[in-house]
KELORO-514457 format. One line per 3 residues: their letters; for each residue x, y, z of N, C-alpha, C. Coordinates in steps of 0.02 Angstrom, whole numbers, padded with zeros to 5 digits. Example, Ala and Ser with C-alpha at 12.3 -4.5 7.8 and 13.67 -1.06 7.14 Angstrom:
AS> 00660 -00284 00390 00615 -00225 00390 00660 -00165 00390  00642 -00112 00354 00684 -00053 00357 00645 00002 00394
This chain:
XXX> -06176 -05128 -01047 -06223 -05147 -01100 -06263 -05207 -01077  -06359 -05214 -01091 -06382 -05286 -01061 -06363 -05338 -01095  -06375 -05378 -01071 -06358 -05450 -01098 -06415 -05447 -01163
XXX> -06480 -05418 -01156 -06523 -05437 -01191 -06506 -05357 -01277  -06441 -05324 -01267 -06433 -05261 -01318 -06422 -05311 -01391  -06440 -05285 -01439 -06428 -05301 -01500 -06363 -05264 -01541
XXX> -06335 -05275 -01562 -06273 -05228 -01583 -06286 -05210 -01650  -06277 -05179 -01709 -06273 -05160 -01757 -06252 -05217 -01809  -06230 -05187 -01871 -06208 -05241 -01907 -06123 -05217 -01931
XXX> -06107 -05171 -01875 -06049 -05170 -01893 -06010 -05202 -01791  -05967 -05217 -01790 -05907 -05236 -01729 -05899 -05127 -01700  -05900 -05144 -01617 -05890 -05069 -01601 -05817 -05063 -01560
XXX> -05771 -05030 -01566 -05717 -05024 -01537 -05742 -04979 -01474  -05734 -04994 -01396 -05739 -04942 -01372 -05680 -04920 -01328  -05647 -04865 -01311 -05583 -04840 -01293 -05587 -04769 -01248
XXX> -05588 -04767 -01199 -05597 -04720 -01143 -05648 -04692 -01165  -05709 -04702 -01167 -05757 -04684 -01193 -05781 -04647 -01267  -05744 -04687 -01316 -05737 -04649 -01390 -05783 -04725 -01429
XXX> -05813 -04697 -01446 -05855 -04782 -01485 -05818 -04766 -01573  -05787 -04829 -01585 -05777 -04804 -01671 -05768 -04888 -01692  -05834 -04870 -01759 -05822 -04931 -01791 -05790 -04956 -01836
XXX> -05797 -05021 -01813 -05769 -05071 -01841 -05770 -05110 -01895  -05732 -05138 -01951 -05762 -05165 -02000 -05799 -05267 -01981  -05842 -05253 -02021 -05871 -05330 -01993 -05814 -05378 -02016
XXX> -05814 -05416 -01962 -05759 -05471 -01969 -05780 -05540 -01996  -05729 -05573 -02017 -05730 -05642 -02023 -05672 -05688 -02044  -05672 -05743 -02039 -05637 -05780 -02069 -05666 -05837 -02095
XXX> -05616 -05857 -02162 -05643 -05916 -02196 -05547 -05953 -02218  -05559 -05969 -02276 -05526 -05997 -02303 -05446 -05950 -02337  -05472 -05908 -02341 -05432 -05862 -02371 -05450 -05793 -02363
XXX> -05472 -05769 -02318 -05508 -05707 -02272 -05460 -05683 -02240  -05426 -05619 -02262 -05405 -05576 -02215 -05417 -05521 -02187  -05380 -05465 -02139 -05425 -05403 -02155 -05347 -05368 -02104
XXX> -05335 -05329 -02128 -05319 -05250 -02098 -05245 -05266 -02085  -05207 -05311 -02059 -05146 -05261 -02021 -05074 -05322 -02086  -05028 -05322 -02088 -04944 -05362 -02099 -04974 -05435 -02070
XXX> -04917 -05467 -02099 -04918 -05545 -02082 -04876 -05516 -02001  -04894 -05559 -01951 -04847 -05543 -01879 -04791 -05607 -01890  -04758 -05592 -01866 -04670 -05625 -01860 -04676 -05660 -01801
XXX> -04656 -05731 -01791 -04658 -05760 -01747 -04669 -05741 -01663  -04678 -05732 -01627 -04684 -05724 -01564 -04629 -05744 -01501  -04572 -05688 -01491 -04534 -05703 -01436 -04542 -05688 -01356
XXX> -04530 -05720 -01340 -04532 -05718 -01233 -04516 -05629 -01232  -04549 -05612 -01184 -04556 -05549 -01149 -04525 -05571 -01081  -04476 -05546 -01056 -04434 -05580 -00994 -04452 -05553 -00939
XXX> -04460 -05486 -00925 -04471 -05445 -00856 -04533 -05412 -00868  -04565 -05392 -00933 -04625 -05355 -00933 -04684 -05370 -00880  -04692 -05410 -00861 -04723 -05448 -00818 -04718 -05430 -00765
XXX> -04654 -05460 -00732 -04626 -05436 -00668 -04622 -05353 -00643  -04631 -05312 -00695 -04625 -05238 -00693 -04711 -05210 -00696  -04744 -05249 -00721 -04796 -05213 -00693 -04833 -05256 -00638
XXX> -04813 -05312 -00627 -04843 -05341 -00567 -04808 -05310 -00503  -04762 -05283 -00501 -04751 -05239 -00449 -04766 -05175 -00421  -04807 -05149 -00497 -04842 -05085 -00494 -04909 -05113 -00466
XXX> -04947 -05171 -00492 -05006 -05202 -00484 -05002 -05172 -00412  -04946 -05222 -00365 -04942 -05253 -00305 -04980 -05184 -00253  -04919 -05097 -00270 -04946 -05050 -00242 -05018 -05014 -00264
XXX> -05063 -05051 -00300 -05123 -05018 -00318 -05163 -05069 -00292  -05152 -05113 -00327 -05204 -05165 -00317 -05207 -05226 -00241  -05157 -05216 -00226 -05133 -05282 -00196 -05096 -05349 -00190
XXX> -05085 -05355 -00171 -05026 -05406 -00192 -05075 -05482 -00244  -05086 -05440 -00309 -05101 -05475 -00385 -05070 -05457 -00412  -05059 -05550 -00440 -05021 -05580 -00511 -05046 -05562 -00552
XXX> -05017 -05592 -00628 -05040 -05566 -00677 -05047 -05639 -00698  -05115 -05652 -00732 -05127 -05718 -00753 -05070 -05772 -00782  -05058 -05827 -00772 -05009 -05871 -00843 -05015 -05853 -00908
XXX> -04972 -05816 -00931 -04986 -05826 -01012 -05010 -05899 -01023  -05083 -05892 -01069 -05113 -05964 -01100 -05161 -05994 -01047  -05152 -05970 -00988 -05212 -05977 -00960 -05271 -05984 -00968
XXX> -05338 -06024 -00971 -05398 -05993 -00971 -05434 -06027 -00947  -05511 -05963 -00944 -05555 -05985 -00912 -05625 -05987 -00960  -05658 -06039 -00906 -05725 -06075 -00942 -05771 -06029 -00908
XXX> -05809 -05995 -00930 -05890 -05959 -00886 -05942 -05999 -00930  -05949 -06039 -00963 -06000 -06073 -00983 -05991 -06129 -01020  -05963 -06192 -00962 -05948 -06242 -00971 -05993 -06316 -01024
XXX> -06079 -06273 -01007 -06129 -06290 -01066 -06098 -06300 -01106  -06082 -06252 -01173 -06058 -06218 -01235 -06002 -06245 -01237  -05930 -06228 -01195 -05893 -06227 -01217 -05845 -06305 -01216
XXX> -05887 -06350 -01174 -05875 -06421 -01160 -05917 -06469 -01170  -05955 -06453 -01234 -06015 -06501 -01267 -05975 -06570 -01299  -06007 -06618 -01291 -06006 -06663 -01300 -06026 -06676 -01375
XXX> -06057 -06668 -01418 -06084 -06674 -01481 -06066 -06624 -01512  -06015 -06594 -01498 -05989 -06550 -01546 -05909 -06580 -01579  -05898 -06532 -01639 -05845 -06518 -01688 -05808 -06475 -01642
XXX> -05742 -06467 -01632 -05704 -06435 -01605 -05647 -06402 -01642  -05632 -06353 -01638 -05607 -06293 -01702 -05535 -06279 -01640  -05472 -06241 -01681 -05418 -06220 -01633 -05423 -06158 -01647
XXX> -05415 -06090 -01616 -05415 -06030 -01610 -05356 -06003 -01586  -05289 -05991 -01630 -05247 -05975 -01610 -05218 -05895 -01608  -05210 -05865 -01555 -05210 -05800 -01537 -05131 -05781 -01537
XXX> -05101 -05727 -01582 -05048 -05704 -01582 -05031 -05632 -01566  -05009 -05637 -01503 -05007 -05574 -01467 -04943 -05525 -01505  -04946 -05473 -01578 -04883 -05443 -01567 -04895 -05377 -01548
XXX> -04919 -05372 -01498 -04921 -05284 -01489 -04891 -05304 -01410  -04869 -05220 -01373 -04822 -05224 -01332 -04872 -05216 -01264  -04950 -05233 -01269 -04971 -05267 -01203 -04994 -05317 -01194
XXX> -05011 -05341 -01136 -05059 -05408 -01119 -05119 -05406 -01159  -05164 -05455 -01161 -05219 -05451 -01176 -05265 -05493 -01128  -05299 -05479 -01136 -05383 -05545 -01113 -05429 -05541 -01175
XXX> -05416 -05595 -01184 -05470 -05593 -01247 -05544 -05656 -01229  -05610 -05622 -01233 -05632 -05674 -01215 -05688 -05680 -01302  -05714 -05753 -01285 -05761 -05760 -01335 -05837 -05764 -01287
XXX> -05884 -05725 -01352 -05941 -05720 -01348 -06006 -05736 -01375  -06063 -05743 -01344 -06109 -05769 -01391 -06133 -05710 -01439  -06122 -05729 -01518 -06138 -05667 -01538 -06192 -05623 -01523
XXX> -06180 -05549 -01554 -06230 -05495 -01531 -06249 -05500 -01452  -06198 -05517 -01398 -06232 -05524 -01339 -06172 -05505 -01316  -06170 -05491 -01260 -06125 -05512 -01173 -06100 -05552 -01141
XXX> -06137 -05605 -01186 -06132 -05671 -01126 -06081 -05690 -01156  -06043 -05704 -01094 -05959 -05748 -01092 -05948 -05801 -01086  -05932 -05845 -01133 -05899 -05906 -01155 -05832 -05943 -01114
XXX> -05803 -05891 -01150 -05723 -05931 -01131 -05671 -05874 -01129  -05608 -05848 -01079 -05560 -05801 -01096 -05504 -05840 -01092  -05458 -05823 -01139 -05382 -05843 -01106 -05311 -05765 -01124
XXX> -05293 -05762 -01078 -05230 -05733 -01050 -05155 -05729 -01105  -05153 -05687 -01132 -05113 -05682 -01184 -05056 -05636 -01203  -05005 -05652 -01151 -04936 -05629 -01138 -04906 -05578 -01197
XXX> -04862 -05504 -01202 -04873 -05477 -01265 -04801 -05511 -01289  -04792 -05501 -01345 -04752 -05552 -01395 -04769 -05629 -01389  -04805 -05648 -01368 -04829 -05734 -01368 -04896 -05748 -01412
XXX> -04901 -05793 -01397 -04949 -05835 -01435 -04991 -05899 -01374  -05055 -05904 -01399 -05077 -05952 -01374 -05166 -05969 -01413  -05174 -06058 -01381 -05214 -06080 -01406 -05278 -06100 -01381
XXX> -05339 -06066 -01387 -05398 -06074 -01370 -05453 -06127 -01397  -05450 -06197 -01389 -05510 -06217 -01411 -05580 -06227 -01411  -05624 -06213 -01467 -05708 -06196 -01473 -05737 -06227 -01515
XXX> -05790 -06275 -01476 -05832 -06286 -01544 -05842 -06244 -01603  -05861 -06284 -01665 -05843 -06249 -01711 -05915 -06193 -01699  -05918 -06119 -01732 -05979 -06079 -01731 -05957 -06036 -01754
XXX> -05999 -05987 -01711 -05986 -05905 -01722 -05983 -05899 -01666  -05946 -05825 -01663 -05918 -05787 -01602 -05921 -05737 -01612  -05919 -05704 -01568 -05898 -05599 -01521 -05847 -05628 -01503
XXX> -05826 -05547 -01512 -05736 -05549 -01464 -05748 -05489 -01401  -05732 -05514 -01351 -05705 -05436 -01308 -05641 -05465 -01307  -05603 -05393 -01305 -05535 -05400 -01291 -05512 -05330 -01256
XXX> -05452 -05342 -01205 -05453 -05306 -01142 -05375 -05299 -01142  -05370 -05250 -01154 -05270 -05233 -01154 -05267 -05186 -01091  -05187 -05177 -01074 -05189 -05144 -01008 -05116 -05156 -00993
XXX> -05110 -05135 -00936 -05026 -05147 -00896 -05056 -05161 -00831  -05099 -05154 -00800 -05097 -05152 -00737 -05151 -05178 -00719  -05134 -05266 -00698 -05189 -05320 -00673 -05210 -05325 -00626
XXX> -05271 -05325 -00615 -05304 -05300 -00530 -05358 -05372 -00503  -05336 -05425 -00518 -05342 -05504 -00535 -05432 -05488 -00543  -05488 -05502 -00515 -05553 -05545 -00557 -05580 -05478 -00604
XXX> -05560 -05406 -00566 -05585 -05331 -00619 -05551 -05328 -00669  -05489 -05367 -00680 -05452 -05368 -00760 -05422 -05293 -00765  -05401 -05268 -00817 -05342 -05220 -00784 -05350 -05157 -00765
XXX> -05338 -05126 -00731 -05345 -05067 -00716 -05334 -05007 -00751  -05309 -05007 -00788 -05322 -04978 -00852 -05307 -04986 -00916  -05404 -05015 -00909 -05400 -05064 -00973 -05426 -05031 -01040
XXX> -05413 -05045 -01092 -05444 -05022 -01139 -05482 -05079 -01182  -05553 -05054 -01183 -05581 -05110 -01208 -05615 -05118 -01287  -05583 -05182 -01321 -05618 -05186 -01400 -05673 -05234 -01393
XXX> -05741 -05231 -01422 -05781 -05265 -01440 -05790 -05287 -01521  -05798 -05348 -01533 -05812 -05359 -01599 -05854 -05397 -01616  -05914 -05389 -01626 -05986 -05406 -01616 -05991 -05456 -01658
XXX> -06005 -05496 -01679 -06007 -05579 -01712 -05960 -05580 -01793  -05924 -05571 -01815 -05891 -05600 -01874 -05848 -05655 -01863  -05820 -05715 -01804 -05790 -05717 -01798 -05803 -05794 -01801
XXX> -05813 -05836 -01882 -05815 -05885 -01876 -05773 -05934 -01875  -05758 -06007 -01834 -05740 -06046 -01848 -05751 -06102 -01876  -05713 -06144 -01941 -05756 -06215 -01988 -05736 -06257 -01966
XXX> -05791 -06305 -01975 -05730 -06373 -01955 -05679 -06379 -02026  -05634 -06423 -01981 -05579 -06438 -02040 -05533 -06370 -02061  -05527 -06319 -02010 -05490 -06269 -02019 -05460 -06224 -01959
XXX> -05407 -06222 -01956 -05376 -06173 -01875 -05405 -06102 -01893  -05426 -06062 -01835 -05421 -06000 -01825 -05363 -05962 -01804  -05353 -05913 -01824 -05297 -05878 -01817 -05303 -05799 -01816
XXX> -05294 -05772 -01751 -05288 -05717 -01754 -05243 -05676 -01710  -05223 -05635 -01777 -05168 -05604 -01754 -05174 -05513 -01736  -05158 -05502 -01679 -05158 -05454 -01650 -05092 -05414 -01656
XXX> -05115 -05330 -01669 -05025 -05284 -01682 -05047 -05210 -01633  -04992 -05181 -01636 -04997 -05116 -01614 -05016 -05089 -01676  -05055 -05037 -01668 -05081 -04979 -01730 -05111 -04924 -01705
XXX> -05034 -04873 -01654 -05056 -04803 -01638 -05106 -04750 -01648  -05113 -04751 -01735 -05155 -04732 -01765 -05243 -04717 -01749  -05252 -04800 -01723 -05325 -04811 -01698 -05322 -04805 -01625
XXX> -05396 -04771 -01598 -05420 -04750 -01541 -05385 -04815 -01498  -05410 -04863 -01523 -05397 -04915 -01475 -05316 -04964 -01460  -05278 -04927 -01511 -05213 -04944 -01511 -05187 -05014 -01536
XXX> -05246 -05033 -01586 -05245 -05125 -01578 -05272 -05140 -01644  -05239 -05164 -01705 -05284 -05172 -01767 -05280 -05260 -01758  -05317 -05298 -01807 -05332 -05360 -01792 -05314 -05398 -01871
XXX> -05297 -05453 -01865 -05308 -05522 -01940 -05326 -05555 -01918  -05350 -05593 -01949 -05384 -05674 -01940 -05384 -05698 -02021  -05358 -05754 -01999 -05374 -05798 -02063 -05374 -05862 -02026
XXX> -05380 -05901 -02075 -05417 -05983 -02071 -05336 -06051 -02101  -05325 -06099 -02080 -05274 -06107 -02103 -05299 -06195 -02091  -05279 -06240 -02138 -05297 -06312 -02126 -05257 -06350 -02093
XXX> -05269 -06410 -02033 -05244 -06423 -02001 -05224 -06495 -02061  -05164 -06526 -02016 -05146 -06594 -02038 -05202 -06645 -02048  -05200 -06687 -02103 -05260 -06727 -02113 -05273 -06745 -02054
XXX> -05234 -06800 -02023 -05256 -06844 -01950 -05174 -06864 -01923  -05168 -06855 -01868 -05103 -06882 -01817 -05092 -06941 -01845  -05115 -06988 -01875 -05082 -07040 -01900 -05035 -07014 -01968
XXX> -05057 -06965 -01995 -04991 -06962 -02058 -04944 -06896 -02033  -04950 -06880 -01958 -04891 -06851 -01939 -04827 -06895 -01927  -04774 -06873 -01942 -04733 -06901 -01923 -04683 -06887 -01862
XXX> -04695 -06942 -01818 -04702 -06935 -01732 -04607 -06955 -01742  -04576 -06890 -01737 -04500 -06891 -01698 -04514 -06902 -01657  -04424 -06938 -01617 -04422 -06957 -01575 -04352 -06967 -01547
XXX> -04304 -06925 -01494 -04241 -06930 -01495 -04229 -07004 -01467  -04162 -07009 -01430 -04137 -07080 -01395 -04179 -07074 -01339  -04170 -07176 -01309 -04202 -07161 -01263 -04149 -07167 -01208
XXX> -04151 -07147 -01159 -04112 -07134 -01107 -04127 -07191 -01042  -04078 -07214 -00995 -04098 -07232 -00952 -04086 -07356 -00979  -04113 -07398 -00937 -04089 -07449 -00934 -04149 -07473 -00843
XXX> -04136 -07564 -00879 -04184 -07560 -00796 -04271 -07582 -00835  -04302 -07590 -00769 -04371 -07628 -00772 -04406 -07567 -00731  -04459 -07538 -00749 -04512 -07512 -00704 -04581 -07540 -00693
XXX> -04591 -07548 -00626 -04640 -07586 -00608 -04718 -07557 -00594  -04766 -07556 -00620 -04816 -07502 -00585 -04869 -07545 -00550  -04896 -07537 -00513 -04980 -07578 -00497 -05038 -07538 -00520
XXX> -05074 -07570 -00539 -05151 -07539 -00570 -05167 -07526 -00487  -05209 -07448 -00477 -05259 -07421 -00456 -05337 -07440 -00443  -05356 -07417 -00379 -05422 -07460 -00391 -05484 -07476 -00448
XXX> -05460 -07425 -00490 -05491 -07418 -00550 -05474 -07454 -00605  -05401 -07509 -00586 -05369 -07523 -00638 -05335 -07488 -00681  -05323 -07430 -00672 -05282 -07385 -00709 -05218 -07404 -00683
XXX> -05157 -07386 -00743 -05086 -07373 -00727 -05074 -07306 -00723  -05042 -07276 -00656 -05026 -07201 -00657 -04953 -07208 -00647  -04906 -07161 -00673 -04850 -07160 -00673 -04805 -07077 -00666
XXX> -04765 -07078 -00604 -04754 -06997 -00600 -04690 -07000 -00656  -04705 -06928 -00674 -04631 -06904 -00709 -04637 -06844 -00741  -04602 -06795 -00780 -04586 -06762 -00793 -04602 -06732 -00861
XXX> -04624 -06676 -00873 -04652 -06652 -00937 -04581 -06581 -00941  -04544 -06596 -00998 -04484 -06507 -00993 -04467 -06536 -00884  -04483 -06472 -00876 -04480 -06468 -00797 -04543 -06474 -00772
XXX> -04575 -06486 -00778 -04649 -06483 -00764 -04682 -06558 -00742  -04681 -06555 -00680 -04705 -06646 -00640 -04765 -06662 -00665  -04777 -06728 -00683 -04848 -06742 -00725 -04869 -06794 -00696
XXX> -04929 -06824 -00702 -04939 -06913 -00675 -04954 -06942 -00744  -04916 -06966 -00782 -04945 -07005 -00837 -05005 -07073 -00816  -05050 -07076 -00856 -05086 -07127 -00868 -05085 -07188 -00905
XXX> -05041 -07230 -00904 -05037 -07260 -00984 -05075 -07299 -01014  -05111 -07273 -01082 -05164 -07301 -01127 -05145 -07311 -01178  -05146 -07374 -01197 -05106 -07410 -01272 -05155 -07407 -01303
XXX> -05217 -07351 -01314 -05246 -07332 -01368 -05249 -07282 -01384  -05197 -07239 -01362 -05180 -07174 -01382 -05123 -07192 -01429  -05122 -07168 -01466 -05064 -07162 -01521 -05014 -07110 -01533
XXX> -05012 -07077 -01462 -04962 -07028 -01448 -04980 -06979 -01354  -04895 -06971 -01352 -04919 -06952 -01296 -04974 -06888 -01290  -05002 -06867 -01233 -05047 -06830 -01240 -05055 -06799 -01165
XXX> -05053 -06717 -01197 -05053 -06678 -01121 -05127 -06631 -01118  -05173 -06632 -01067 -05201 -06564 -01063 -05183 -06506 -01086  -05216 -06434 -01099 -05206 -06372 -01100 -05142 -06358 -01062
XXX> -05189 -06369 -00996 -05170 -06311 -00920 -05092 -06352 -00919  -05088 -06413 -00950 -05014 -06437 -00916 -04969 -06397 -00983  -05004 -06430 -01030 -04947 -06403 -01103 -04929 -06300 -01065
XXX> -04973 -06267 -01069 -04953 -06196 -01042 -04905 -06201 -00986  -04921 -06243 -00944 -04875 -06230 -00879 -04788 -06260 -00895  -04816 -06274 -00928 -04749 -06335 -00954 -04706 -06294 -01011
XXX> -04740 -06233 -01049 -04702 -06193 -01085 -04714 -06209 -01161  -04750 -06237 -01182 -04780 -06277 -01229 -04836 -06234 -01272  -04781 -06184 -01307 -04856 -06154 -01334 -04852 -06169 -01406
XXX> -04795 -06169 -01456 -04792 -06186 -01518 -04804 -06241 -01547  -04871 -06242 -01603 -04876 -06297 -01628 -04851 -06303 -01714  -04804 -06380 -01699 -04776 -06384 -01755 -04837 -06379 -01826
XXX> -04876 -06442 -01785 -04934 -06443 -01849 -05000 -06475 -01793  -05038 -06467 -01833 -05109 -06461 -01818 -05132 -06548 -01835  -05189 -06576 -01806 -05207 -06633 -01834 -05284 -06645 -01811
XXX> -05333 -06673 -01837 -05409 -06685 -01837 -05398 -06742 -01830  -05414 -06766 -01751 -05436 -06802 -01725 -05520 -06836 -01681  -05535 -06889 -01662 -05573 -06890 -01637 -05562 -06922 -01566
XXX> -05604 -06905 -01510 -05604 -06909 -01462 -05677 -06928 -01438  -05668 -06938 -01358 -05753 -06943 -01352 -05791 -06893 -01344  -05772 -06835 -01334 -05791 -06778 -01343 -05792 -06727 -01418
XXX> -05796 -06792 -01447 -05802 -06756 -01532 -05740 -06740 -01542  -05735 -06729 -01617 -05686 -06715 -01668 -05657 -06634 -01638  -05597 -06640 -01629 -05548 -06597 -01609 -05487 -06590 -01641
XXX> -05489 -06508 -01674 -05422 -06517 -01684 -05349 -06500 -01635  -05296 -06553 -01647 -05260 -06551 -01614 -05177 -06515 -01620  -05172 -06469 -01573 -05083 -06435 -01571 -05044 -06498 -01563
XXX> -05009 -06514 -01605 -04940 -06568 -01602 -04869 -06503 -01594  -04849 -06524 -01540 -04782 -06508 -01505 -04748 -06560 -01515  -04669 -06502 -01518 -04607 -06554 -01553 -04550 -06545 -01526
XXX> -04512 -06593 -01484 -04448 -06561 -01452 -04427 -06550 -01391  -04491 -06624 -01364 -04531 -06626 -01290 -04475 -06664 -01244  -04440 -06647 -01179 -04422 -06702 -01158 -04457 -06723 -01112
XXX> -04465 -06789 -01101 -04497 -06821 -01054 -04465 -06879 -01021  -04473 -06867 -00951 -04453 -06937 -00895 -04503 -06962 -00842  -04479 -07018 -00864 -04530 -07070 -00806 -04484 -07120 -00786
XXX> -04502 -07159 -00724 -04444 -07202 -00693 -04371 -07179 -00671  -04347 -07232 -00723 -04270 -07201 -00741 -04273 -07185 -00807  -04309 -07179 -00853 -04310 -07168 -00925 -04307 -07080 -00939
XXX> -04278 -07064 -00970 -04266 -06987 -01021 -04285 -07011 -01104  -04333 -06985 -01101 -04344 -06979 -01188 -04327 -06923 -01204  -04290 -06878 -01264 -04279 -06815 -01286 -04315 -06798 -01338
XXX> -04334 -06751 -01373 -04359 -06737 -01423 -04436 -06762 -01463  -04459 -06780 -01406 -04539 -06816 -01428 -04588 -06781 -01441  -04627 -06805 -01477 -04706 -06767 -01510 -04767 -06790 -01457
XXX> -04789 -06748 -01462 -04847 -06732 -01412 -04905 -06709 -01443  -04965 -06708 -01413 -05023 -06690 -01451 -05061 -06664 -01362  -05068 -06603 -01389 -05117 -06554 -01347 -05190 -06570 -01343
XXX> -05219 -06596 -01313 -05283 -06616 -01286 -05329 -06547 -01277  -05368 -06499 -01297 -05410 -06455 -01261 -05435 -06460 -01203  -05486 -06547 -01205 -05544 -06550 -01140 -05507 -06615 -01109
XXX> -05416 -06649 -01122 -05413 -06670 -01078 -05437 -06681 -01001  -05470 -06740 -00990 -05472 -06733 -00917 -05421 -06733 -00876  -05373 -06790 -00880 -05302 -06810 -00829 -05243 -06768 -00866
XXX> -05209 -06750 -00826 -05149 -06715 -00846 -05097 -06754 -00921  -05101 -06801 -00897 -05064 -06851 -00986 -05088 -06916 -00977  -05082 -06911 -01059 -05085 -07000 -01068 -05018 -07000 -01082
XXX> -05003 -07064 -01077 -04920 -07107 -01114 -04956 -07143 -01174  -04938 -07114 -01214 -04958 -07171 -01288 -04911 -07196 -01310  -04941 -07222 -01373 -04896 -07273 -01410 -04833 -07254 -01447
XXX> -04822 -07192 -01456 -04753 -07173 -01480 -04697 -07174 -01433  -04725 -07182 -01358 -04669 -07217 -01321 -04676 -07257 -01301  -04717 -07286 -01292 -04739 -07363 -01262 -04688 -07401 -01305
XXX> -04688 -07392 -01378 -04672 -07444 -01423 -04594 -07446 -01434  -04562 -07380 -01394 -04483 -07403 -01389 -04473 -07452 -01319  -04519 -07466 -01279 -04514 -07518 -01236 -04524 -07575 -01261
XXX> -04512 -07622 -01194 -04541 -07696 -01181 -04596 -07700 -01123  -04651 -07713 -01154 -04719 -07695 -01104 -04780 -07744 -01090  -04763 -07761 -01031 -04776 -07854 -01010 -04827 -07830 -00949
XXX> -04901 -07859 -00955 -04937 -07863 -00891 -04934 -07926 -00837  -04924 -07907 -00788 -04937 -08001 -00751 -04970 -07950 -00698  -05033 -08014 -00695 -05095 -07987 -00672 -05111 -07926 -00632
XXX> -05099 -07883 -00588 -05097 -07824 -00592 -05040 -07754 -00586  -04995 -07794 -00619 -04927 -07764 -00614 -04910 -07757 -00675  -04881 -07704 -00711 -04856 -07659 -00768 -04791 -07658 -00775
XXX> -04762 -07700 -00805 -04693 -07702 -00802 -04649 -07632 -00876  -04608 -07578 -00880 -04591 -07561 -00952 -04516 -07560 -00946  -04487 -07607 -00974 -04413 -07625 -00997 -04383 -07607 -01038
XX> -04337 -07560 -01039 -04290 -07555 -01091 -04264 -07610 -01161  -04288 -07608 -01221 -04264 -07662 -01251 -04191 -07669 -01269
């Protein structure tokens, strides 16, 4: 289809070449449409591994993306600076992968995709707008052609996000339809602001002085540990909680968010995934059970904020960073 086609005013499902439409979508406040509430989202253990081995003899020796993965094709749009930033949370319960990407409505043109493991969940953030959906199910990943046999849904612009509200859409199996895939979306309000979350926090672990030197930039960087996942913390005592990128929170296993929070950043008002139940080490220190806040357009892999800073003792002498156990 050109970039320059106009679509109808209804969303078109298309499925080995069967076009059948779709009802126009949307979400608001209390907007639903078509399938059951979906039931939390559990780990898929080998599904993966079983068709990436089929991949391997067709395609070549290709992986199958990270669940939560994604990618930017129009970093313009999707990393504006003067924008409202909305969370788009995708709940995979049907029994394949997906690629779901967003689009500029009534068009082609590709935004943003992310990689969406079946029984999982994951979180896409977008300025707030309107959107198209393509979405791309399959078993068999053939890495930049996407799957080899894919079946593909289009859903031509209903797909708004507000500020001051999460997106949510939930994906099921539904045999029934050509395309094997019925859809919900609704709209759900995030936490006022990270300041009236309440930031748990297990013991802290560990005893001792850690010493850091500022960087030529004057920055403090500090290695340690996110779950299992090696991180370089940054530490900024104007963050008011620790804080991880996307790409690290995914790699790190980090997909459930306890609660949501509207924050601001310099990249505009974003709402934020707060994770709960985090362990983290740096130095000799083990923190257990800490709250975290998911960054979208993080640049650096983490900040160290003030919900752990403040179980220390944290003394500058002139370019040395001292954090002490109290």
């Amino acid at each position: 289809m050109a970039e320059s086609s106009r679509w109808g005013s209804y969303g078109i499902a298309v499925a080995i070449g069967l076009l059948v439409p779709l009802a126009y979508l949307t979400w608001g406040p209390e907007t639903t449409t078509g399938v059951s509430p979906v039931a939390p989202a559990s780990p898929a253990d080998s599904a993966a591994s079983r068709r990436n081995a089929v991949a391997s003899t067709i395609c070549g020796e290709v992986a199958e993306p990270t669940h939560g993965s994604v990618q930017v094709h129009d970093a313009a749009i999707m990393k504006r600076s003067d924008a409202n930033y909305s969370g788009i949370e995708f709940i995979n319960d049907s029994p394949s992968a997906v690629r779901i990407t967003l689009v500029v409505p009534g068009s082609e043109h590709r935004l943003a995709s992310i990689f969406v493991s079946t029984r999982q969940r994951a979180v896409l953030s977008a300025p707030t707008g309107s959107y198209g959906l393509q979405v791309e199910r399959g078993s068999i990943w053939c890495g930049d052609t996407g799957f080899r046999d894919a079946v593909q849904i289009a859903i031509r612009d209903g797909l708004n996000t507000r500020d001051g509200q999460i997106g949510e859409v939930a994906i099921a199996a539904s045999p029934d339809l050509p395309t094997g895939l019925s859809f919900r979306f609704r709209s759900k309000p995030p936490a006022s602001s990270a300041a009236e979350l309440d930031s748990a926090m297990g013991p802290v672990l560990g005893e001792g002085t850690l010493e850091v030197r500022a960087d030529r930039a004057g920055h403090y960087r500090i290695p340690g540990m996110l779950n299992t996942r090696p991180v370089s913390f940054l530490v900024d005592t104007g963050a008011s909680m620790v804080a991880v990128s996307r790409r690290v929170a995914n790699e790190a296993g980090l997909y459930e968010c306890a609660h949501w929070a509207k924050v601001k950043t310099a990249n505009g008002t974003v709402d934020v995934c707060i994770v709960r139940g985090v362990n983290l080490r740096f130095g000799g220190f083990v923190l257990t059970q800490t709250d975290i806040a998911v960054l979208p357009n993080l640049e650096t892999d983490a900040l160290l904020g003030m919900n752990v800073l403040r179980q220390f003792r944290v003394e500058w002498a002139q370019d040395v960073l001292k954090i002490s156990a109290k």
